[in-house]
Each structure stands twice: as C-alpha cells, then as structure tokens.
N, C-alpha and C positions, 0 to 999 in steps of 0.2 A: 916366271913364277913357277916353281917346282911343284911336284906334286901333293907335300907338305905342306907347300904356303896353302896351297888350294881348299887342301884340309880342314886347317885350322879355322880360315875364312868359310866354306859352308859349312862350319860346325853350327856357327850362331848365323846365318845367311839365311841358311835353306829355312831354319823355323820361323825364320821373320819374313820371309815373302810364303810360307805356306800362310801364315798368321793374315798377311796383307792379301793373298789371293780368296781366303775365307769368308771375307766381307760380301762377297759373291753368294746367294743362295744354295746355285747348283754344285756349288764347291764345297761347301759346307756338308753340301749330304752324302759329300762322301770322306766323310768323319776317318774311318778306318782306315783312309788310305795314309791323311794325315799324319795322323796317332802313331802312325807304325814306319813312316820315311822321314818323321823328323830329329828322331836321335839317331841315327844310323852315320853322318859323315861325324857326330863327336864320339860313338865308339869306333869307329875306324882312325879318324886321329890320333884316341889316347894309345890303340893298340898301334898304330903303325909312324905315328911321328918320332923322331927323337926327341928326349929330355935335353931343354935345350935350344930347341927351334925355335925361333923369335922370327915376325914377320911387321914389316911396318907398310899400314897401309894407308894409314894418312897421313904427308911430312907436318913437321912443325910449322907454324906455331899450334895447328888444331890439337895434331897429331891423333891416330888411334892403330894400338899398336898390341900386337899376338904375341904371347909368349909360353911355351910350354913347360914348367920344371915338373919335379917328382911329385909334390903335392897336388898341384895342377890334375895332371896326369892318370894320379890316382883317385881324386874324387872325380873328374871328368867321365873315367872309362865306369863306375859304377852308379854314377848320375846317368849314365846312358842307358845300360843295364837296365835299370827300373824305371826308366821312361818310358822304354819300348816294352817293360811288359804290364807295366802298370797301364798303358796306351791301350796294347790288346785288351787288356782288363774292360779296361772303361768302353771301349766299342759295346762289348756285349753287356753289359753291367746298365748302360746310359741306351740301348736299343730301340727302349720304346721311351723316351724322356724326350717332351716335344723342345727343349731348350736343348738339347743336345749340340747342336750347331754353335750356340752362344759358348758353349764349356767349351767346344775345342778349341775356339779361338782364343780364349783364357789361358789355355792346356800350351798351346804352340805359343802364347808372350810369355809365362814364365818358362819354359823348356828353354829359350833361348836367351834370357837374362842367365836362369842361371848356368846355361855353357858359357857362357860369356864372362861371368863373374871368376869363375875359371882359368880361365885365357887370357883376359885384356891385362898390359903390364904395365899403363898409363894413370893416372890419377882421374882427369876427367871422364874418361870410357870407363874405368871402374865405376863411379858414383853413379854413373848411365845405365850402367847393366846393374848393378845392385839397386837403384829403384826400378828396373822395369821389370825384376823377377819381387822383388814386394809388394808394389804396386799390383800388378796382373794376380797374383797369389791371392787378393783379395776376395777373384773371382771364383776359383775354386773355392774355397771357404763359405762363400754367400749365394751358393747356385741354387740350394731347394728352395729360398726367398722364405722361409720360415719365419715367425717372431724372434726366435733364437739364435737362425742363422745372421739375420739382420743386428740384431743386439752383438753377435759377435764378431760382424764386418766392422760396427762403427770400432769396437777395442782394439780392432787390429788396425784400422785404419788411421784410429789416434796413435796410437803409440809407434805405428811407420813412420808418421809424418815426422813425430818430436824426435824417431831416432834417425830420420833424414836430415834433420836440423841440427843436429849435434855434429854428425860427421863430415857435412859441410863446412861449418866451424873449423871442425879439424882439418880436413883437406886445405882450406884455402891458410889457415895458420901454416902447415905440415908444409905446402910449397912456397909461403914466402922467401926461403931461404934460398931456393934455386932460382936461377933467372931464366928459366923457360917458361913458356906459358901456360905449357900443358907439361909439368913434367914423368918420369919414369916412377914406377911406385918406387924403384929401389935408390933414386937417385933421391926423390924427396926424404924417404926415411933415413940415408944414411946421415941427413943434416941433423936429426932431431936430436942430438945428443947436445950440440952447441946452438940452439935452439932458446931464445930466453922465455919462449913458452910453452918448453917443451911436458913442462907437469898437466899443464890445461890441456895438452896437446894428447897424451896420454889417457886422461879421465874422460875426454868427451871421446875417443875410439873405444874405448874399452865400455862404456855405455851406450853407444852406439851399437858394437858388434854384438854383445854380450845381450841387447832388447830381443835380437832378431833368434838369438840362438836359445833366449826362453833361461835363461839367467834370473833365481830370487834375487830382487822382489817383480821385477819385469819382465815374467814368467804368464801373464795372465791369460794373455792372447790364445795360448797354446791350447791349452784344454778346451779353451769356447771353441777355438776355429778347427779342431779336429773332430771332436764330438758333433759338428751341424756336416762338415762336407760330405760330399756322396764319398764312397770310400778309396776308390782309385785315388780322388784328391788328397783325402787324409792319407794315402799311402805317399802320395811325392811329396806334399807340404810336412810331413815329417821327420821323411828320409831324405830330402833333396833340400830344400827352402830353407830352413835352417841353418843347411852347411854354407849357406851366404856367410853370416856370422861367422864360422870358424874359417872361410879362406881370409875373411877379410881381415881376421885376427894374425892370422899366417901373414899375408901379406904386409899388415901397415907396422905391428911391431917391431921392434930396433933387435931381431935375433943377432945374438955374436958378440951381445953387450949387457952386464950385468944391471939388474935394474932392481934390486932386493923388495925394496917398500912397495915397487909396484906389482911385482911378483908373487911376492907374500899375500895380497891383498885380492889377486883372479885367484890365489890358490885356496882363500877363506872360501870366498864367497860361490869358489866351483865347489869345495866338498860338502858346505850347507846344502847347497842343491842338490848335489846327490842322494844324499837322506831324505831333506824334504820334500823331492818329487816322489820317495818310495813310501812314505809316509802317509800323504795326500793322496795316492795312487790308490794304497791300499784300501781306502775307504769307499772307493768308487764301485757302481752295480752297473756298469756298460765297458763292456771290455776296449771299445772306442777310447772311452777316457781314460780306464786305465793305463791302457800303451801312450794318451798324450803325456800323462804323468812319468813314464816309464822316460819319455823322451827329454822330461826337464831334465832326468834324473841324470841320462846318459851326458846332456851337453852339460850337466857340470862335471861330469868325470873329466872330458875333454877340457876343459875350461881350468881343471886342476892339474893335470899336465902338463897345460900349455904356460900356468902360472908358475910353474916349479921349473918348466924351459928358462924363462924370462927373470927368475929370480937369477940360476946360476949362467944366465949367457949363454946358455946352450945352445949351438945352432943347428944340430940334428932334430929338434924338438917335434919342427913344423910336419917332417914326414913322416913321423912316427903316430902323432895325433891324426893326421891324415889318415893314415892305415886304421887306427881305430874309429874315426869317424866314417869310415866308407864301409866297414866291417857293422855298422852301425845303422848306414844309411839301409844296405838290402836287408839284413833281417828285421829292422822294424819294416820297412816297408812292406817286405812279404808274410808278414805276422797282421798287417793293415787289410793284406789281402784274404787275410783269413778269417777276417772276421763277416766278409762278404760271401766268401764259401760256407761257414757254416751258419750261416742265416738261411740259405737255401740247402741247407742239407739238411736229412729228419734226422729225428736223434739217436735212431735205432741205425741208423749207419755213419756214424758221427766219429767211430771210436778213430780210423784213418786220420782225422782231420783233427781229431786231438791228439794225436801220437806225432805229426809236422808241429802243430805249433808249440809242442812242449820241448820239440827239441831243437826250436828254431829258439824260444825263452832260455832253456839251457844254453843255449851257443852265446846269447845276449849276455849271461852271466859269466861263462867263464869255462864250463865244463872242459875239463882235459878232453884233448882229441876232435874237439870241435876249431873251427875257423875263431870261435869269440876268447879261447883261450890264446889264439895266435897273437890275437890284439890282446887282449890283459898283458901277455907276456913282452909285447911291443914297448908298452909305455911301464915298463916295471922298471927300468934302467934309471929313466931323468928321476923319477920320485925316488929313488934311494930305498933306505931300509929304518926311516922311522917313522914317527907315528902318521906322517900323511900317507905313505904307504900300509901301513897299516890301517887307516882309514879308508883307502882307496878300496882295500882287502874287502874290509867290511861291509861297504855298500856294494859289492857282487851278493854278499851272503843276503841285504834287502832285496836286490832284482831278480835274484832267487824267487822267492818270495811273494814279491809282485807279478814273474811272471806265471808261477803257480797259481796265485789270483784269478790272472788274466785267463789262461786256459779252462779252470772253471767258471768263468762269467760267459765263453762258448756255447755253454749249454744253457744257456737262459735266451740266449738269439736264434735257438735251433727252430726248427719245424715239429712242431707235435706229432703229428702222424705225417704220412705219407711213404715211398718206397723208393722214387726215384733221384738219385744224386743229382747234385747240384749241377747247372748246365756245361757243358765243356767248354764252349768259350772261357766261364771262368775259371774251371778244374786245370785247361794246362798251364795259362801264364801265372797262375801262383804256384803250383807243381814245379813249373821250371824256375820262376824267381826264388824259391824255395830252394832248390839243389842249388844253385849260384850262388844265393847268399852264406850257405853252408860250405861251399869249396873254396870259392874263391880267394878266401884269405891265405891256403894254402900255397896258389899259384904267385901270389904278392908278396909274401913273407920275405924271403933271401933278398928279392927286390929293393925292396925298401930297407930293410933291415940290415943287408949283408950279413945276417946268422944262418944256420943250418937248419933247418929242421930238425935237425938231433937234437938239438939244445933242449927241446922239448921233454925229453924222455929222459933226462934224469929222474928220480928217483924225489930229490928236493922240489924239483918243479913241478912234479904230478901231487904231491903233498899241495903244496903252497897253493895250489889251480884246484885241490880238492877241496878243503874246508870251509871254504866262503859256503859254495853249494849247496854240499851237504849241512854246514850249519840252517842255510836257507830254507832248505827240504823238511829238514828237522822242526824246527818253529812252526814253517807249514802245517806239517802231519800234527803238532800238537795243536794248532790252532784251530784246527779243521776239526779237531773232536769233540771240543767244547768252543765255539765260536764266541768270540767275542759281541757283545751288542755295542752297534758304535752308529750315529750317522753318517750318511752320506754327508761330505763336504760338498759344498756346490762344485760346481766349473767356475775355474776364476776365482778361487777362494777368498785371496784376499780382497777381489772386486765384492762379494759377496758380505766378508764382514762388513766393509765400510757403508752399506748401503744406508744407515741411520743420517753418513755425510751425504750422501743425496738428496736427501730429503731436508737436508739443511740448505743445500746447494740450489735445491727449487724454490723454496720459501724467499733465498737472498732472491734469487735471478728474477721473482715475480715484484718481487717490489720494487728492484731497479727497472724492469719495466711499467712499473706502476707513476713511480718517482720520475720518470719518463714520459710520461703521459701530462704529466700536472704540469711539469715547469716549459711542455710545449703549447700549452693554454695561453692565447692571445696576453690574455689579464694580468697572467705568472710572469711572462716572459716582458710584458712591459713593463710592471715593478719591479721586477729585477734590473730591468737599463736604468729604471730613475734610482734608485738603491745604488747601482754602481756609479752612476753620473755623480751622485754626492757626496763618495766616498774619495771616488780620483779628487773630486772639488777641495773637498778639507786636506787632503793631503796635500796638493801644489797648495793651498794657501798656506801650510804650514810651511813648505818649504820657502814663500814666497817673502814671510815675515820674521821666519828667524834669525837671529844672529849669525853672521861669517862666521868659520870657523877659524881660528888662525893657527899656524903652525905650530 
C-alpha cells in the first residue's frame, strides 16, 4: 500500500477511532488534542495525493472503495482547513462547557463522514458516510439542550430521516441496473440514462441532495440548527455539512449528458433560493441567523450552476461549482467565527473585527480582487450571458446587502463596556481562518479553472464584478438612513407560518388517540366482533342462496 493509499484511508480512519477512543473519560479531556489531529491526514491527502488515486479497500461483493478526483480534492482540502481551525476555535470557546467531551465525540463522527462523503467512489459507503455526517451533525446542532435547540434537533432530524429515505430509493433503483452488489457511483450513474426509472430516479436525488444543502422549500432546518449551535458548530454545520449535498449532487448526476427539464427545473428552484434566503436574511436581528440565511442563499447560487451544468451536458460543471462552494465553505465559516469574537469583544475596540468581517462579506459577494470574485468569475462560463446570469448577477448585489446587515447586527453581540480583547485562543484561529478563506481561491483558481489570473483584470470583468456590490452598498447606505419597519421572520419561516396546521394536527392526533381508547374497551371491542360476526353471516348467506352465474 503506498503512501497515498495510506492517506486517503486515515483521512476518514483516524477520526473514527479518535471518535471510538473518546468513549474513554480520560480521552475525552483531552478535547484539544483531538480537535486539532483529526483533519490533518485529509489535509495532507487533498494537498499530497494525486487526482485520481483510487484505493479499494474492501473487494466485492461489500466493497468500500477511495477515490480522489478534482472536486473531491477540492472540498476535502478546505473541509480540512476549517475543521482544524474551527477545532482550535472550539477548545477554547467550549473550555469551561461541562459537556464538552459529549461535543467532541460529535465533532470527530461528523469530521469523518464528511471526509468520507468526499472520498468513498462506491454507492453503499457513500449512503454510509453521508448518514453518518447527518446523523452525528445533529449533535452539534442540539449541544446547549435549550427548548430551541431541541425544537431544532427534532426538524433536522425529521427531514434527515425522509431525506435518507428518498436516497435510498434512489440508490437501490440507481443500481438495479449494474450486476454488482455494491456497485462504483460512476458505473451505476452511467446506466441511468437507459434506466426505465430513470425520471423517479432523478426527483428522489435531487430532493434528497438539495434537503441537506437547505434548497426552498426544504430550507427550514438551516436557520433553526445554526441560530441554537455553539458557534464553532454553526461554523462547520454551514461551511462543511452542507456540502454533503453538493458532492452528492456532483457525484450521483448523469454529467456529460443533456438533461433540459431536469436542468431547467435545479436552475428554478436554485435562483428562487438565492433571493429568498437574502430576503428572509434580511429581516433577521442575530447575525447567527442571518449568515444561516445567507447560506440558503449561497446553496442556491450552487444549485443554479449546477442546474444550467445538467441542462447543457456540461461536464466541467462539477469542478467549477466545487471551487465555489469551497470558496464558500471558509468564508462563511470564518464569518461564523466572528460572531464569537465579537461577542467577547467591547465595542470600543470592535472597529478591527468589523473591518474582517466586512471584507470577508465583501469576498462572499463578489468584490473584484477578492478570492469570492474568483469564484463568481468561476461559474460565469456554464450560466451564459442571459437572464439567469443575469439573475445570478443580481443576487451578489442582495449578499451585498445581507452581508452589510450582518456586519451591523456585530454590534448588537458586542460587550458594553470593558477594555480587554477577546481571548486569543479565539482571536488566532478565526485571524488565520480569515486570511485562508480570503487567499485561498487565489492558489485554486488556474487549478481548477485552467484560466490565468489575468483574465481577471480586464477592464469588462472588473465592471461586471463591480456593479452587483456597489448596487448592494448602495440600497444599503439608503436603507440605513430611513430604515425600514419590517418584523422579524421567525427561524424556520415557513415552519413558523404553518403553525395554525399544528394545531390542527394535535386536535386530529388527540382524538385518534381518544378513538383509541374507546374501541379498546372490553364492551367496544366485543360489539364490534358480534357486528362483524353478522355481517360475514349475511354475506356468505347471500352468496350461499343466490343464483349461478352463467357464462
């Protein structure tokens, strides 16, 4: 086994036996050491494997099997990134938290689903690691044990389940067609074209992946379960957890092959979400929620991409989406981590910590010269030059916007008084996840892209990269001087309207336990047998007396 195979395999290893040695008391209390040695062999993979390396570690018929391409690669090495700093984060952040041992054992089962979701190139180890980074995700999400945070486990936990259900479906339809038992994601997918269920086959992954990535209308989870987590968690469950959803989308779609209606149809329902998460965002007074909002907004940017890939066949699509989704994954994340810095910073030394996250919101938007212009300019190709790109346009000049929001809702987390900065433990690892999230794209760009950096600096580009923002800033600056009066939307909005159906929904469930009760009554239930007994009775006698039929 080569040095790479070794790689690949303690990418997702080491955090499932740190995870299994945790169960341990005296291993648990040393949280930090954890936190900080279990993404280290899947950043050393994405940077030192080749694209390309595939490893099979279990033969068929189980099979479970490694495989590295670009996409891979590329959310791997920035899932790694912000595990390890979001890990240091949480050492010091979770220090005196008497659960703290429970969180990292959470911390190390999703960390290792999702490298794995990543890596595995098999059908059943996929569906393996993509429930065990959802599943364990719950834990991060419902760690304070709040009324809220409970209320948000159970919506996240419902809508896992039904979108486990869905994709199962698909998988075992998706490999009927192959005669292996466990077969290769790319060997199953290449069958679905001649496929006589291949349209079913299609609607249950695309609701499937599209639940997990926070896709209208099954967007709801998102806002509960980042607005309760301690914050390190809402920094990976937004930046990380997610991107389940977009590999899985990468992976199980038929790239290389045009598919219009179905196309058409992720590219709706990605650019409605990108509005309406900037819409719903903007109404929000916890800068928590507003970055969960910020985040429906982005997974339909990707989601509109990835829709406009799949219409025209595209098979570049997957890496391009990638690079903005990874472009996406560190600066929300380290904007996650900012809302924990400046909760512990006063306000009078505040101005630092809002001068990072405005430019970390700016990079999120599009700003020329930034990493997040790298990505806009990434996926400007597959969407063309009409109105979806134009559209696409548009909703940078909303993230604008929201994340101007967001930078002024900072100061409503701040510290009244006080003089001294926020502790260092959390001042470096969002300092440094903060400079990564901001270069990184640069080092990625020609990679993935095979373009130049120049490209950037025409003249048309910095136009085109300019106007969304400044339109954003703009609206801003007017908005901010006569504010509008508007409510807050709950979290969970549309769980929020329907609640009138809940209340329908207790009235039904009480009386079918009610109705329940009665016909289990001795007296009920033996009237009912003589009621049935001379029901059957008159029937066979009818059968018994009437005429033959004849032909």
């Amino acid at each position: 086994m080569s040095t790479s195979d070794l790689l690949l395999l303690a990418a997702v290893a080491l955090p499932l036996l740190l995870a299994l040695a945790a169960i341990k008391p005296w291993v648990r209390r040393r949280a930090d050491v954890l936190l900080l040695l279990a993404p280290l062999p899947g950043l050393v993979a994405a940077l030192a494997v080749p694209v390309g390396q595939s490893l099979l570690v279990v033969p068929p018929p189980f099979r479970l099997t490694f495989a590295l391409d670009m996409p891979g690669a590329v959310l791997l090495g920035g899932a790694a990134l912000l595990w390890l700093a979001a890990g240091l984060y949480a050492v010091f952040y979770l220090k005196d938290d008497p659960a703290r041992g429970t969180f990292c054992v959470w911390w190390l089962l999703t960390l290792a689903g999702s490298f794995a979701v990543f890596l595995v190139a098999d059908v059943a180890s996929f569906y393996l690691a993509y429930a065990l980074v959802s599943f364990s995700a719950y834990g991060l999400a419902t760690h304070d044990d709040t009324p809220e945070a409970r209320r948000a486990g159970r919506v996240y936990l419902a809508l896992t389940v039904l979108g486990e259900a869905l994709l199962i479906a698909a998988f075992v339809m998706l490999a009927s067609s192959v005669t292996d038992a466990n077969p290769l994601i790319r060997d199953a997918v290449a069958g679905l074209s001649a496929s006589p269920w291949k349209e079913a086959i299609l609607l249950l992954l695309l609701v499937g992946f599209t639940m997990k990535m926070g896709l209208f209308p099954l967007h709801v989870w998102m806002p509960l379960a980042h607005a309760v987590a301690p914050v390190p968690g809402s920094a990976v469950l937004s930046g990380i957890v997610v991107k389940a959803g977009v590999i899985g989308l990468i992976r199980f779609l038929p790239w290389g092959e045009s598919w219009p209606d179905w196309g058409a149809g992720l590219l709706a329902v990605g650019l409605f979400t990108a509005f309406y998460g900037v819409a719903i965002g903007l109404t929000q007074r916890h800068p928590k929620r507003a970055l969960a909002y910020s985040t429906v907004s982005q997974m339909g940017v990707v989601a509109a991409v990835l829709g406009m890939g799949l219409k025209a066949g595209d098979g570049a699509v997957p890496a391009l989406a990638a690079f903005y989704a990874v472009n996406h994954m560190l600066l929300k994340g380290a904007m996650f981590l900012t809302v924990g810095v400046a909760a512990e910073t006063p306000r009078g030394r505040l101005l630092p910590v809002l001068a990072v996250a405005a430019l970390l919101g700016l990079s999120l938007a599009g700003l020329p010269f930034t990493g997040g212009a790298l990505a806009k300019y990434a996926v400007k190709a597959p969407m063309g030059d009409g109105l979806a790109a134009f559209l696409l346009a548009l909703s940078a000049g909303g993230t604008t916007l929201l994340m101007a929001r967001y930078v002024l809702l900072l100061l409503d987390v701040a510290q009244e008084g006080g003089e001294a900065l926020a502790p260092r433990g959390l001042l470096v690892p969002w300092a440094a996840l903060s400079l990564v999230a901001v270069l990184l794209p640069f080092g990625l760009f020609t990679p993935v892209t095979g373009l130049s950096l120049g490209v950037l600096m025409s003249l048309e580009t910095l136009i085109k990269g300019l106007w969304p923002v400044a339109l954003g800033l703009a609206v801003g600056a007017l908005i901010y001087q006569k504010p509008p009066r508007f409510s807050e939307v709950p979290p969970g909005d549309i769980l929020a309207a329907a609640a009138p159906l809940g209340a329908l929904y207790a009235r039904v469930r009480d009386g079918a336990v009610l109705l329940d009760m009665v016909l289990r009554r001795w007296s009920t239930a033996a009237l009912a047998v003589v009621m049935l007994a001379f029901v059957l009775a008159y029937v066979m006698a009818g059968a018994a007396f009437s005429p033959p039929i004849t032909p």
